[in-house]
Biopython code that builds the backbone (N, CA, C, O; Angstrom):
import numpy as np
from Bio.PDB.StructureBuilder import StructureBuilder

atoms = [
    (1, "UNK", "N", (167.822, 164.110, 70.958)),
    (1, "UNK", "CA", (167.004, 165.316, 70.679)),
    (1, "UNK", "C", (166.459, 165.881, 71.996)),
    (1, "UNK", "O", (166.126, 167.059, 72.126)),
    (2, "UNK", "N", (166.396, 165.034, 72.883)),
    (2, "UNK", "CA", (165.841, 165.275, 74.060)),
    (2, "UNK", "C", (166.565, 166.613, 74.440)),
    (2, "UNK", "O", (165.928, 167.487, 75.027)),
    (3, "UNK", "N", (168.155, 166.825, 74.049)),
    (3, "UNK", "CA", (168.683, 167.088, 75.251)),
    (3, "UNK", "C", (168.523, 168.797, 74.406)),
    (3, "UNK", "O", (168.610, 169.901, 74.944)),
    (4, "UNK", "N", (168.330, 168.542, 73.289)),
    (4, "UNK", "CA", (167.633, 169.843, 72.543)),
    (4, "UNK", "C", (166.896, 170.760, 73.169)),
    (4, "UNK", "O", (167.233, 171.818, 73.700)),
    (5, "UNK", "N", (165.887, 170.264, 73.056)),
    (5, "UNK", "CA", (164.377, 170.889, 73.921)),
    (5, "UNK", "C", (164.699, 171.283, 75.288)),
    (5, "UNK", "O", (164.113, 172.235, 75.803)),
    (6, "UNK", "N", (165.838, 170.431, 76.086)),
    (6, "UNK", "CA", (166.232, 170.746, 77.580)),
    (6, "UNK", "C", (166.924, 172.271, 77.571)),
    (6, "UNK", "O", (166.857, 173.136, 78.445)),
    (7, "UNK", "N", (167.586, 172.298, 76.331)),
    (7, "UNK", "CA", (168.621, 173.318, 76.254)),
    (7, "UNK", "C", (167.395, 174.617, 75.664)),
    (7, "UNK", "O", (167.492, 175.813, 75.941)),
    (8, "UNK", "N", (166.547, 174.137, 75.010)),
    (8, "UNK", "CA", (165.607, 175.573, 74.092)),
    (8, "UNK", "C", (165.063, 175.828, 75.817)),
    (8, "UNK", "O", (165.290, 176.903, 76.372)),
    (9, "UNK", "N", (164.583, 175.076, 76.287)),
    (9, "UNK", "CA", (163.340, 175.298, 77.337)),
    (9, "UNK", "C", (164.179, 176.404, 78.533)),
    (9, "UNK", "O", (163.706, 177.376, 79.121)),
    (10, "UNK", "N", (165.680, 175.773, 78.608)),
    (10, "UNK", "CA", (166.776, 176.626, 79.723)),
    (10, "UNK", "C", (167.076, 177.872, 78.690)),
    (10, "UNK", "O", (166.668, 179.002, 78.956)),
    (11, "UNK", "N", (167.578, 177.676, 77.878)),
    (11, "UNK", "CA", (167.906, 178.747, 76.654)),
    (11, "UNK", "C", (167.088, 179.777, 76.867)),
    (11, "UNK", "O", (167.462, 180.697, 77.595)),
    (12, "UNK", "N", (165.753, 179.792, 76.224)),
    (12, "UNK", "CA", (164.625, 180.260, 76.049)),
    (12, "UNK", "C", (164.610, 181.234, 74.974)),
    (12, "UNK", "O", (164.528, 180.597, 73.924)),
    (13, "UNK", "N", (164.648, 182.368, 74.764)),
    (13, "UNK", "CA", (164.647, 182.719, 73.455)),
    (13, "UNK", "C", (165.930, 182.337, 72.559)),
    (13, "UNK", "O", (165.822, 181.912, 71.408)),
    (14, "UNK", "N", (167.081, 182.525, 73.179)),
    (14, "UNK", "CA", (167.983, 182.980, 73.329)),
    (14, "UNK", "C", (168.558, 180.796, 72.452)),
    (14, "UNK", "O", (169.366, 180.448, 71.591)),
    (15, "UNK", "N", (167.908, 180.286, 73.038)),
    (15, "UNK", "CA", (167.996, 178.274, 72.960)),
    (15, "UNK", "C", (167.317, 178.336, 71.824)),
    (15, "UNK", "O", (168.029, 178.075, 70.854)),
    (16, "UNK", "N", (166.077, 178.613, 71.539)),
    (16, "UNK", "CA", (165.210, 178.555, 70.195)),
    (16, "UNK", "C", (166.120, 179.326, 69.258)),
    (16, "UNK", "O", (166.176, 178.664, 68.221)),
    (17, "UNK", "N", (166.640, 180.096, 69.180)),
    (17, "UNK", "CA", (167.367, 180.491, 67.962)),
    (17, "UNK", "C", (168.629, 179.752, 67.849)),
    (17, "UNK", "O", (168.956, 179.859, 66.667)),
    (18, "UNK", "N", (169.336, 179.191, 68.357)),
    (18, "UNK", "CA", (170.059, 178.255, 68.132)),
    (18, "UNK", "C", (170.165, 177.029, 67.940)),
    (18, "UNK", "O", (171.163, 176.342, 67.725)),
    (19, "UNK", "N", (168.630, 176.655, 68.060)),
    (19, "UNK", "CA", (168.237, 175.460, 67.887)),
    (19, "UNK", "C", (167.536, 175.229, 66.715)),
    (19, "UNK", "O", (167.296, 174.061, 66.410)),
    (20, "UNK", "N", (167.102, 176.295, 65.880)),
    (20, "UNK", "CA", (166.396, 176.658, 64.824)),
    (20, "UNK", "C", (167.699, 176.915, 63.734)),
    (20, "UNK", "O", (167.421, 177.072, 62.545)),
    (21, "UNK", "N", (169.023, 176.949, 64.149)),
    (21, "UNK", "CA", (170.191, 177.008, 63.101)),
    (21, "UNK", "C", (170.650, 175.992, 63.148)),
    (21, "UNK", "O", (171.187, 175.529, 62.142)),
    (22, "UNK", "N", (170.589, 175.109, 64.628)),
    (22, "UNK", "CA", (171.160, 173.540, 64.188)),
    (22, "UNK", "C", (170.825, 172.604, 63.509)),
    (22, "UNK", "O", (171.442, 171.668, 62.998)),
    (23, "UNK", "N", (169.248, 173.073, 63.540)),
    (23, "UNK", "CA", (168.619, 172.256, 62.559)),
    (23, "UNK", "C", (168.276, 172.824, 61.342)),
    (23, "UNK", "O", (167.540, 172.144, 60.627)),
    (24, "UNK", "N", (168.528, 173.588, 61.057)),
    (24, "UNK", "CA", (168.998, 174.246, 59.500)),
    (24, "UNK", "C", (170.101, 173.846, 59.219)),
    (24, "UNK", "O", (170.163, 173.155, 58.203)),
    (25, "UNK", "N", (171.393, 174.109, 59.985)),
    (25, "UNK", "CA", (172.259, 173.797, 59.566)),
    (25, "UNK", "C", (173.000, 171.874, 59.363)),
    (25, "UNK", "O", (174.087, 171.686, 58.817)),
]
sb = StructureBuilder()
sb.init_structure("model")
sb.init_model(0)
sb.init_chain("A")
sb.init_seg("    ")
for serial, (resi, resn, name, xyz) in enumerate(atoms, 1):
    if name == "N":
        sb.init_residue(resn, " ", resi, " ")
    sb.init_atom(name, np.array(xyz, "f"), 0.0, 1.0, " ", f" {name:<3s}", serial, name[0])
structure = sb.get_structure()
């Protein structure tokens, strides 16, 4: 999960919305 948050935090909006469908999905 770690590497989650690494990817939302680099992502940034753009990481939170895809990270908000992986874990939906």
């Amino acid at each position: 999960m770690a590497e989650i948050w690494s990817n939302l935090a680099r992502g940034g909006a753009r990481g939170r919305f895809r990270l908000m469908s992986g874990l939906r999905r």
